[in-house]
N, C-alpha and C positions, 0 to 999 in steps of 0.2 A: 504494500500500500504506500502509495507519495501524496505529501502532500505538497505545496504550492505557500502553507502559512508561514508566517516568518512572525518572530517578537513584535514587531514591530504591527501586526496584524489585532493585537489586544490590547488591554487595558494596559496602563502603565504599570511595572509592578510597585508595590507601597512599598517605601525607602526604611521602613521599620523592617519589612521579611528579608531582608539581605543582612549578610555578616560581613566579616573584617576584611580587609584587601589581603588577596593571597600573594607571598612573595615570588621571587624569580624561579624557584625548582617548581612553585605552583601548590604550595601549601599555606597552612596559617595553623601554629600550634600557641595556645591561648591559658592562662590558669584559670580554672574555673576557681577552686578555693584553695589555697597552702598547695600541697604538692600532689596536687590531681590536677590534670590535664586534656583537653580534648585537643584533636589534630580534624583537619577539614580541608577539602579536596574543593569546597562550595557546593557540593550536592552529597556526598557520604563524610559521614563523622567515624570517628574512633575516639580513645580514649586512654590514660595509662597513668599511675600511680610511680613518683620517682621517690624509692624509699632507699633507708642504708642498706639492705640486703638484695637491693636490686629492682627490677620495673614489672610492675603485674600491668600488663596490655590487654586492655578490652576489647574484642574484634581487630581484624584486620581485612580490611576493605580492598580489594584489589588496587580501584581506583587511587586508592591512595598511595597503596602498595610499599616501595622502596621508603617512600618521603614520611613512612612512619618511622623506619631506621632513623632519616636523618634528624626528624623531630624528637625522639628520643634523646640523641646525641645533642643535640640544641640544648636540651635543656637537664640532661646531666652533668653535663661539660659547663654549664651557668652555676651550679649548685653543687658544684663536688660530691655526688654519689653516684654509684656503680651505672655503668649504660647497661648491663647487660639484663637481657628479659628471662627471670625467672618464671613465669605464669602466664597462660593466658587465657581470659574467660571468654566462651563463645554464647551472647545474646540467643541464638538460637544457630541452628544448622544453615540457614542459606546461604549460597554462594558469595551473595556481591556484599555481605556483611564479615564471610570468614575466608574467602580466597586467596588470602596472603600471610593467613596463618604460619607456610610452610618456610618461610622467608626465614622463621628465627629456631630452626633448627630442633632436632631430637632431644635437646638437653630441659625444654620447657615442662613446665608442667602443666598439662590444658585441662581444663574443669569446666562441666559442663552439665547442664541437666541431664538425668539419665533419657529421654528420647533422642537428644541432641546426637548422645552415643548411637544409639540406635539407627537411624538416620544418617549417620553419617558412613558407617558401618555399610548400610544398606548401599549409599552413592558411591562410596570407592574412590571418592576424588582425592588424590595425592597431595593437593596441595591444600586440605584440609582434614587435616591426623585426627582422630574421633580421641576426645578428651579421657583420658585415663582417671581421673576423683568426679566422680556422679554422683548425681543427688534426687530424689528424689521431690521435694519440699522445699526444704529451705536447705541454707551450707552456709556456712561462717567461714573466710578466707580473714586468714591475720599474718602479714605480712611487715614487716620494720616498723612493725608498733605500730601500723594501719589496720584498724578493720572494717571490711568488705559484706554486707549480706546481702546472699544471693537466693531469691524466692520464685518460684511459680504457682500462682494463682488459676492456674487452668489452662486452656487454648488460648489462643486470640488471632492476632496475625499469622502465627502457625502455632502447631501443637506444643511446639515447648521451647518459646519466647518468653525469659525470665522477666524478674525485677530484681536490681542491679542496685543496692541503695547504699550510700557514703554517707554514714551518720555525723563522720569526724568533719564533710566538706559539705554538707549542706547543699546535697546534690541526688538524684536519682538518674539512672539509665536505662531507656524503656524505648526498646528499636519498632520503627515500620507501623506507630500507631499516630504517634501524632507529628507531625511536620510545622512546628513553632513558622507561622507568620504564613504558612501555605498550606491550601486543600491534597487532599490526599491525591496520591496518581490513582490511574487506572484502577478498579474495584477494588474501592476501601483501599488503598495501600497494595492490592494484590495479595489481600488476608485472606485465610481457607477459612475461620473460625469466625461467621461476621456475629452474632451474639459475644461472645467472649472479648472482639474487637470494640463493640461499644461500650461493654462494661471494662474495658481496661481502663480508661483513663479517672471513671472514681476510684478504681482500688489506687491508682497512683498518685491520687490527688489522698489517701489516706496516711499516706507516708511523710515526714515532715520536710521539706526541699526546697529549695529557693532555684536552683538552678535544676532544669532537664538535659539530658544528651539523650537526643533522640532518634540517633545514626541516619539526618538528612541534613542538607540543605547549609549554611555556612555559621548560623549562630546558633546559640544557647537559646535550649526555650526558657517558657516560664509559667508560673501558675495560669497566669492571663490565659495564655497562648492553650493553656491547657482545656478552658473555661469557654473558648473562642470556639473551638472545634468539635467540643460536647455539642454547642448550641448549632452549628453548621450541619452535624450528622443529624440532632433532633429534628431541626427545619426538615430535612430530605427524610426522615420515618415519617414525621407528622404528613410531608405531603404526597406520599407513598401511600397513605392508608388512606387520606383524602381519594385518590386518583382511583388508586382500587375500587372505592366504594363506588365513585361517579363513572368511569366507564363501562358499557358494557359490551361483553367479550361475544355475547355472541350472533352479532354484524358480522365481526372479522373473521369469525370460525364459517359462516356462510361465501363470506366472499371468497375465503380460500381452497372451497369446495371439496374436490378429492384431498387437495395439497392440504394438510391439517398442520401441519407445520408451517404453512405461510399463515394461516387462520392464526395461530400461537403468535408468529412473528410480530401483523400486524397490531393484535392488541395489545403485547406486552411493551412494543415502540410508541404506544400512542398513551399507554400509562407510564408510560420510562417520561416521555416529553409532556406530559402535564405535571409529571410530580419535581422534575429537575428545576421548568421555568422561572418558577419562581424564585429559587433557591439562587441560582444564577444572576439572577438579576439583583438579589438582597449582598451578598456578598462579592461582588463585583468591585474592586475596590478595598476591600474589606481581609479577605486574605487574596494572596497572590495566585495566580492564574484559574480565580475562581471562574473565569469567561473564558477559556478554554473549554468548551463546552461538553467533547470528549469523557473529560475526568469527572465531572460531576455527573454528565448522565451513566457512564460505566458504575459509577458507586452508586447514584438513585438506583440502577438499573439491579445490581447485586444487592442492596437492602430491600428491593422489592422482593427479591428472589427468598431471600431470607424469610421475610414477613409470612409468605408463602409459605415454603417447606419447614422452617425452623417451627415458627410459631403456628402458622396456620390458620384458618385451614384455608387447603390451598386453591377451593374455587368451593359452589355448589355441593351438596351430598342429594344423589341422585335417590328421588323415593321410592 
C-alpha cells in the first residue's frame, strides 16, 4: 500500500508531544531522577540504572541499538561507575522493544516474566536470549543499593507486558500503552489484550510516579499524559456503543447478498466511521496525529471489535 500523504498533509503536531533534540550519533540520553536514565531514538525509549556494581538496562530497542552502548558510556564515564551491563529486564517479548538485547553479551543477567521466557523460547530469535530469573507476579531486583519492582497485572498490550516501578526515582515503566503527548498507532498500540489494555493505565496510575517511560516517542510522560489518553480511549468506547446501537447491520448484510463478508465489511466501516468522527475531530490538536485518520479508526475499529467479542454480545440472539 502507498501512500501520496506527507506531515505536512495534517494538523501541526502540538510543541508539548515532542522531546529533547537528538544529538549527532542520533540519540538523546536524559536523567529522569539520581541515576536512572532513559535513552531515545524520538520514536522508541529505553532505559538503564548506573549503579556501583554496574548498569541494569531496560529493553533494548533495535532502533536505538549501538547508541544504547554509547549512552551508557556517556554517562558512566560522567559519574565514575562501572559501564558494564550486568542485567537486563525485558518489558515484554516483542521484537522492536528487545532486539538489541544480544548487543551486550552472555555475561548479563536477563529477567523477565515467566511468559516473556516462554515466548521467546517459542520465536528462536538470537538476538533476543529468553531471560534466565522469571517470575511469575511480582520480583524484586536490588542492585548497588537500587531497588527495582517488577509486577504483572494481567495481559494488556501483550500477554506479559510488566510494570517496571523505581520507588527510589519516582518513576514507572509501562511499554506500548500509553504514548505521552500522542494517540496510539494502528489498533490500540497493536495490543492482543484490548480489555487489559484499557485497564492498564488505572493500575499505573495506582502506583506512586511523577515521571513515565513509556518505550515511545522522545519524552517522558506524565500523570496528565496518562489522564489525557484514558479520556481519548473513553471518547472512542463511548462512541463505539453509540454507533453500534444507531446502525443497522442488516441493509448491508442485504446488499452484500451471497458475499456475507462484504454485508460484514460494509457495516462494520460504517460503524468504525461514525464512532471515530467525532473522536477525531475532538482531539485534533489535542494529542498528536490525532487527524491521521488511519490510527484512530484502526483503534475505534479494534475496540468495537472488543465490545463485540470480549464483552458482548456480539449482535442479535436468534429466537
Amino acid at each position: 500500500m502507498t501512500s501520496s500523504s506527507t506531515g505536512d498533509d495534517y494538523a501541526p503536531i502540538p510543541r508539548s508531544a515532542l522531546g529533547p533534540a537528538l544529538n549527532e550519533e542520533g540519540y538523546y540520553v536524559g536523567r529522569v531522577e539520581r541515576n536512572l536514565y532513559y535513552v531515545t531514538d524520538g520514536v522508541y525509549q529505553a532505559a538503564f540504572l548506573a549503579t556501583p556494581d554496574g548498569v541494569v538496562l531496560f529493553d533494548a530497542p533495535p532502533s536505538i541499538g549501538g547508541n544504547l552502548r554509547r549512552a551508557v558510556d556517556e554517562i558512566t564515564a560522567a559519574n565514575g561507575v562501572p559501564n558494564t551491563v550486568t542485567h537486563l529486564v525485558y518489558s515484554h517479548h516483542h521484537a522492536d522493544h528487545g532486539g538489541a538485547a544480544f548487543l551486550f553479551g552472555g555475561d548479563v543477567t536477563r529477567i523477565g516474566h515467566e511468559e516473556t521466557r516462554r515466548l521467546l523460547l517459542r520465536d528462536g530469535d538470537a538476538a533476543r536470549p529468553a531471560p534466565e530469573v522469571t517470575f511469575a507476579d511480582r520480583y524484586t531486583l536490588e542492585v548497588g543499593g537500587e531497588r527495582v519492582e517488577l509486577a504483572w497485572h494481567g495481559p494488556n498490550h501483550s500477554p506479559d507486558n510488566i510494570y517496571i516501578h523505581f520507588p527510589g526515582h519516582d518513576a514507572l515503566m509501562l511499554i506500548d500503552v500509553v504514548n505521552g503527548g500522542w494517540v496510539p498507532i494502528y489498533n490500540v498500540n497493536l495490543s492482543e489484550d484490548i480489555p487489559g489494555y484499557i485497564g492498564a493505565p488505572a493500575i499505573a496510575l495506582d502506583y506512586p510516579w511523577t515521571h513515565l517511560i513509556s518505550g515511545h516517542m522522545g519524552r517522558l510522560a506524565t500523570r496528565d499524559d496518562v489522564a489525557v489518553h484514558q479520556a481519548y480511549i473513553a471518547d472512542i468506547e463511548a462512541s463505539a456503543k453509540e454507533a453500534l446501537a444507531a446502525i443497522d447491520p442488516v441493509p448491508y448484510y442485504v446488499a452484500g447478498g451471497e458475499n456475507f463478508w462484504a454485508g460484514v465489511k460494509g457495516h462494520l466501516e460504517a460503524v468504525t466511521e461514525r464512532a471515530a468522527a467525532p473522536v477525531i475531530a475532538k482531539y485534533t490538536g489535542v494529542l498528536a496525529a490525532a487527524d491521521v485518520e488511519e490510527l484512530t479508526k484502526t483503534t475505534t475499529f479494534t475496540i468495537i471489535s472488543s465490545l463485540r467479542l470480549d464483552r458482548g454480545p456480539s449482535g442479535p440472539v436468534h429466537p
